[in-house]
N, C-alpha and C positions, 0 to 999 in steps of 0.2 A: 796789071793790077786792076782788079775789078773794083768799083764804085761804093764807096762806106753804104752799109746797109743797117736800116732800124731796127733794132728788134721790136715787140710789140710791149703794150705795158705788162709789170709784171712785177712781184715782188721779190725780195732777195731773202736767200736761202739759207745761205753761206755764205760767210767772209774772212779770207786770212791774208795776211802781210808775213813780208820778208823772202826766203832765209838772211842772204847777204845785201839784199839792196828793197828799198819801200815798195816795192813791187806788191800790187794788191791783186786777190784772184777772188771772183763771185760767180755765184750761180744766182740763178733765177727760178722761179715756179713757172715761163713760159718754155715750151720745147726749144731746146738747144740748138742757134743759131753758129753756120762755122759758115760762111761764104768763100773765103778761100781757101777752104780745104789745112786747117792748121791743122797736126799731125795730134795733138790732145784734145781732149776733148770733155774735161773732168771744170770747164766754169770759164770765162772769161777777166783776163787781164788790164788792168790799168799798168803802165808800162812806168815805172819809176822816173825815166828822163822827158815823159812828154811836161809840154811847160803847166799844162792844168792838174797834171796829176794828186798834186795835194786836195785839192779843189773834190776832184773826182772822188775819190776817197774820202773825201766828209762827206759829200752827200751820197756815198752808197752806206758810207755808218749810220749817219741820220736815217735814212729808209729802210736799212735792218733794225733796227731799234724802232723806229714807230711803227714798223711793219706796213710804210709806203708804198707806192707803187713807184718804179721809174721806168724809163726808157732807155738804152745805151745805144749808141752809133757803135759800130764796128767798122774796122779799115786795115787791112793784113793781120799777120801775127806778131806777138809778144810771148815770148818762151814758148814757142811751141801752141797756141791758144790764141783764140780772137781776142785779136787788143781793142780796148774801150777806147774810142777819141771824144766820145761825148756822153754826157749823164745829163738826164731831164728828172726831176721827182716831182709826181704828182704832189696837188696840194690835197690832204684832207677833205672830206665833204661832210 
């Protein structure tokens, strides 16, 4: 397994949750980061079971709605797609 990689700052595009479990999927305005080669390639995944996932998910809601910038760490896959293990949101200037 290769080493969590950052993406760069960037705002969020897109966000949806579910079908069957809180699983949240985003994109970005930065070119589309896959480091281990996940087989989709349509936004990156917060993975419903990680323990900050709720966490995750409010502040990528807050930075689509104020139209933020953040950062995400990536670290394998989640359904097929880079799974998010970390979120940073820029503060406002």
């Amino acid at each position: 397994m290769a080493a969590p990689v950052e993406t760069p700052w960037a705002r969020v595009n897109y966000i949806a949750g579910g079908w069957t479990a809180a699983h949240v999927r985003v994109q970005t305005t930065a070119t589309f980061s896959n480091p281990e080669s996940c087989s989709n390639s349509d936004g990156y995944v917060v993975d419903a079971s990680l323990p900050g996932a709720q966490l995750f998910a409010s502040m990528l809601l807050t930075a689509f709605s104020t139209n933020r910038e953040v950062k995400l760490v990536l670290d394998g896959c989640a359904l097929e797609r880079p799974r998010v293990i970390s979120v940073t949101l820029r503060g406002s200037n």
